[in-house]
Residue, then its C-alpha position, 0 to 999 in steps of 0.5 A: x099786588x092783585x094783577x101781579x099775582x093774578x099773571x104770576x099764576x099763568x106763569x109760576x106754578x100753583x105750588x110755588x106761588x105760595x112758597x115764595x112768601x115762605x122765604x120772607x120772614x120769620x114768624x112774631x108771635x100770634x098776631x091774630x087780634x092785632x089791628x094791623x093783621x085785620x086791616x091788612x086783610x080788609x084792605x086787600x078785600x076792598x082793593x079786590x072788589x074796586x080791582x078793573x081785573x076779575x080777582x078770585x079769592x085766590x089772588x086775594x088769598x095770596x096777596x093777604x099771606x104774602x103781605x103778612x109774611x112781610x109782616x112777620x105773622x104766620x098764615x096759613x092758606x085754605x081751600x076748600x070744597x062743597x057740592x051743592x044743588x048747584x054743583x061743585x064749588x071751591x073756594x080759598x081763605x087765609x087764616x091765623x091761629x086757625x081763624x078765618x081772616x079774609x072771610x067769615x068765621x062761618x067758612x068752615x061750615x061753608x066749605x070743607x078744607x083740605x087737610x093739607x096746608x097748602x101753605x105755610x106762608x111766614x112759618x117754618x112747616x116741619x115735615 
């Protein structure tokens, strides 16, 4: 799924990638503890970094909402920002239940994320 989303971003627009997990399912109840929603998330890390491709935190995220969508579970996509001596950086993580899957729980104080959900991935999101 990592190349697959990596050549959808050239192609569909940033907006509608992330909608697309939208339409899958409906949400179960939190299933943020559950070792399953974990695993999943270690193993799209461990296939980024043995990936031939160059995989962002961008295509990891997205392929970890997608897949746990499929799964029934509500997430949400994060991205977020910082400024540096070192200059502008940003950066994207799902979350669950406002917890930090795909990366550590220290994001937070790393990156300051958009108040906007850019998607919520699994879930029905009220306007």
């Amino acid at each position: 799924m990592l190349p697959c989303c990596r050549f959808a971003l050239w192609w569909i627009s940033f907006q509608r990638l992330p909608r697309l997990a939208n339409r899958v399912q409906e949400p179960r109840a939190s299933q943020r503890g559950s070792v399953a929603v974990t695993s999943i998330a270690a193993l799209v890390n461990s296939a980024a970094a043995l990936s031939p491709l160059d995989c962002t935190c961008l295509h990891r995220s997205l392929v970890l909402c997608w897949l746990l969508a499929r799964r029934g579970v509500a997430s949400q996509l994060r991205i977020g920002v910082r400024q540096d001596e070192n200059g502008f950086a940003a950066h994207a993580w799902v979350e669950v239940d406002g917890i930090p899957l795909n990366d550590s729980p220290e994001v937070h104080a790393r990156f300051t994320a958009f108040e906007r959900d850019f998607a919520a991935v699994g879930g029905r999101k009220e306007a």
